[in-house]
C-alpha positions as CSV (number, residue, x, y, z in Angstrom):
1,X,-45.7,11.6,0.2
2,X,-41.9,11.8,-0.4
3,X,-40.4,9.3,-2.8
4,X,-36.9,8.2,-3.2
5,X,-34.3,5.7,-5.7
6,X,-32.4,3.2,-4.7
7,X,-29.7,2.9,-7.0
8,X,-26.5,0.5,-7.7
9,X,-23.9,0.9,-9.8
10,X,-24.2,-2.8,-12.0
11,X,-21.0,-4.2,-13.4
12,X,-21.6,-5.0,-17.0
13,X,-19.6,-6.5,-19.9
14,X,-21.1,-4.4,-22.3
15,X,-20.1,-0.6,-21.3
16,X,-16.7,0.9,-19.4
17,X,-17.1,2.4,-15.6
18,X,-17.5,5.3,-17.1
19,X,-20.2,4.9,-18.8
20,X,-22.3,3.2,-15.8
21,X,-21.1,6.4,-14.1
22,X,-22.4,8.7,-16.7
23,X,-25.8,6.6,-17.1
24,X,-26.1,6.9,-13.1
25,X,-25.5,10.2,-12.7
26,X,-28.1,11.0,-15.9
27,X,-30.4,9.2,-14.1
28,X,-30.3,10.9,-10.8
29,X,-30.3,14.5,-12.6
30,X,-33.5,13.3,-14.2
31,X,-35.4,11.9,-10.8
32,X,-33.9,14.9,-9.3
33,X,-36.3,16.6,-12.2
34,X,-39.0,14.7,-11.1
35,X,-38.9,15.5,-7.5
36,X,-37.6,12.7,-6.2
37,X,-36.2,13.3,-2.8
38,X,-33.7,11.0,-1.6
39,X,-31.4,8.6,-3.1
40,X,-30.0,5.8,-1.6
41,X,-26.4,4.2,-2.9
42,X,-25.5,0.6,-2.7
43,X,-22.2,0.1,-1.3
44,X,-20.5,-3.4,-2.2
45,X,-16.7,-4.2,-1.7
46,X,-14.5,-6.8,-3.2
47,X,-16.5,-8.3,-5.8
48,X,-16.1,-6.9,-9.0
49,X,-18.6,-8.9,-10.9
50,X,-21.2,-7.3,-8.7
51,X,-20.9,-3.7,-8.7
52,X,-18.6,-0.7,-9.4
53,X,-19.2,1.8,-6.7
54,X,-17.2,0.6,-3.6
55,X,-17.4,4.2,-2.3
56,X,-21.1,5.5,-1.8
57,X,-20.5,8.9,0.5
58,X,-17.7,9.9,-2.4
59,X,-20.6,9.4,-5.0
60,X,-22.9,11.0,-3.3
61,X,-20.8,14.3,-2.6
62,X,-20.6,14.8,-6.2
């Protein structure tokens, strides 16, 4: 059996959009670790409030 994440990248008041990067990345790395296969990337344009990854293949290349 082959698991996989589906991930966003949640706006939040609390933390910069670097941070939700970093805490996104840290937590692919770490289901990477745990063999997790695939990853899946929300992709949500002009609403702010909702998410700050507008650009999913660009994430993923990294």
């Amino acid at each position: 059996m082959k698991f996989g994440l589906f991930k966003e990248f949640p706006s939040r008041d609390d933390v910069t959009e670097k941070q939700i990067f970093q805490e996104s990345f840290a937590l692919v790395v770490a289901a990477e670790d745990m063999g997790v296969e695939q990853m899946w990337l929300a992709e949500y344009h002009f609403n702010p409030l909702r998410s700050d990854l507008s650009a999913p293949i660009t994430v993923a290349g990294a």
